[in-house]
C-alpha positions in Angstrom: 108.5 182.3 -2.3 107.3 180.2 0.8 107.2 176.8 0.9 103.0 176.5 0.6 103.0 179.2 -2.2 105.5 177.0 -4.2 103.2 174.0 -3.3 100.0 175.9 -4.5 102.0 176.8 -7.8 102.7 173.0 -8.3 99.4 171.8 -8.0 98.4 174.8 -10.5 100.3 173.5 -13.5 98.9 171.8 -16.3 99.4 167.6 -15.9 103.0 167.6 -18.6 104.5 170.5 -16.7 103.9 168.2 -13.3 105.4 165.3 -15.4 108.4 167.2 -16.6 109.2 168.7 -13.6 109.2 165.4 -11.7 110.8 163.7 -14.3 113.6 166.4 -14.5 114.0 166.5 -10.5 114.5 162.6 -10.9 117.1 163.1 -13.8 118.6 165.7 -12.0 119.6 163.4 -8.9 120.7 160.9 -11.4 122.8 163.3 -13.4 124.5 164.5 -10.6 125.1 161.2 -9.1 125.9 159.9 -12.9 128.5 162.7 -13.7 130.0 162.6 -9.9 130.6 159.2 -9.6 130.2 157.6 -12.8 131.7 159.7 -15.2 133.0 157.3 -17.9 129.1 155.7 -18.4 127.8 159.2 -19.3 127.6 159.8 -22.8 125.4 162.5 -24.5 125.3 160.4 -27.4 127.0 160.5 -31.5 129.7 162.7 -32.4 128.4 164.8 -35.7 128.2 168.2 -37.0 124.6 166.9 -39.3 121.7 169.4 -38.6 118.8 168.4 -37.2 115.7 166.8 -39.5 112.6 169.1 -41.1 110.6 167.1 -38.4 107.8 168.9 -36.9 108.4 169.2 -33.1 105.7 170.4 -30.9 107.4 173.9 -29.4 104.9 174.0 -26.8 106.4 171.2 -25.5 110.0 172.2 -25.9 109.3 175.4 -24.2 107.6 173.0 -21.5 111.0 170.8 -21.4 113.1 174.3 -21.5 110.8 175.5 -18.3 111.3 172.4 -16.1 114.4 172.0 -16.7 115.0 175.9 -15.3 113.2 175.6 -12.1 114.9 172.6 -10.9 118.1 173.9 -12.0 117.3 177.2 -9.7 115.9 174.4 -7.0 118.0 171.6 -7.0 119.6 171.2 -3.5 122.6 169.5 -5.7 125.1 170.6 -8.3 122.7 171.2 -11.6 125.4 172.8 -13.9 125.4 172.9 -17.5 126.4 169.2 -18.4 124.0 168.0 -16.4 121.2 169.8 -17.9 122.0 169.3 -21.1 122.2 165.3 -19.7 118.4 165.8 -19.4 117.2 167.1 -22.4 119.0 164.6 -24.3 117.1 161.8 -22.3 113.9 164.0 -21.9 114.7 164.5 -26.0 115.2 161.5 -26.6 112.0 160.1 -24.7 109.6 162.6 -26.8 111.1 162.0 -30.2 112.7 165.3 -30.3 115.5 165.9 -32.9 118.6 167.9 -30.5 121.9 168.8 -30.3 124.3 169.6 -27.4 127.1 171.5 -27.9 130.5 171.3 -25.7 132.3 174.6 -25.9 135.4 176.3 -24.5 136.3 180.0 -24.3 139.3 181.7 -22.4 137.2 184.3 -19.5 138.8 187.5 -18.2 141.2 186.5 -16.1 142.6 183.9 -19.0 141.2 180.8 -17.9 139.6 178.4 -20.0 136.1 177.6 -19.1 134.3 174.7 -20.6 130.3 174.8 -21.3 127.4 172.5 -22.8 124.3 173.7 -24.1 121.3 171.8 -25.7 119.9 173.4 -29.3 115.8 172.3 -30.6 114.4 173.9 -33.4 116.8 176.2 -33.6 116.7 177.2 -30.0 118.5 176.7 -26.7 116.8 175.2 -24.5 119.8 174.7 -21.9 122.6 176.3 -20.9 122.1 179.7 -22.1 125.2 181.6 -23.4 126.5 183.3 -26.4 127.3 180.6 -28.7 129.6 182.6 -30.7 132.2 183.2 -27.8 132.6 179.2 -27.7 135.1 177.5 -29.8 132.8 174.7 -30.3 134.6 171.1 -29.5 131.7 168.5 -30.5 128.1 168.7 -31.0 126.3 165.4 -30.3 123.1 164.2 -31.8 
């Protein structure tokens, strides 16, 4: 996709997905900078296995939030891996009142190497980080 299509695109989106994707680039940067350089000041926030509240969350914002948080993963001209997004939608989350939970998982791959992973649950659904849950031995799930 060229440069002005992209552009066009942009200015085509409804006012919260403009919002969300700025918001997200910005968080992005400072995720990256954050986990980089910072490490021991990022926390995703309390240790605890509760499930999330009957509240009523707006899913046409989540699936808003899940959206911008995609295309500046695919954009970013930095590292945007799964920590870092799941970084955002806890602030993003947070922001909007949105009951979450990330998840921090390990499996062993193929070759017998342990990969680590972190993935962000709403409503029932992921919104970042998109896996197979159940090939994660699950190490802590913040809220």
């Amino acid at each position: 996709m060229k440069i002005w299509q992209k552009i066009k695109r942009f200015f085509s989106l409804s006012s919260r997905q403009k919002l969300l994707i700025v918001a997200v680039g910005l968080l992005s940067l400072y995720s990256y900078l954050l986990f980089k350089f910072f490490k021991y000041l990022a926390m995703f926030g309390r240790i605890d296995r509760v499930t999330q509240s009957a509240k009523t969350i707006e899913m046409k914002l989540v699936n808003d939030i899940r959206w911008a948080i995609r295309v500046i993963g695919k954009f970013a001209p930095w590292e945007n891996v799964c920590r870092h997004q799941a970084y955002q939608a806890m602030i993003i989350c947070k922001f909007f009142k949105i009951p979450y939970q990330i998840f921090v998982g390990f499996k062993k791959n193929d070759n017998g190497i342990i990969e680590g992973h972190a993935w962000t649950i709403v409503n029932g659904e992921i919104i970042t980080g998109f896996c197979k849950p159940e090939e994660y031995i699950v190490q802590a799930i913040y809220s």
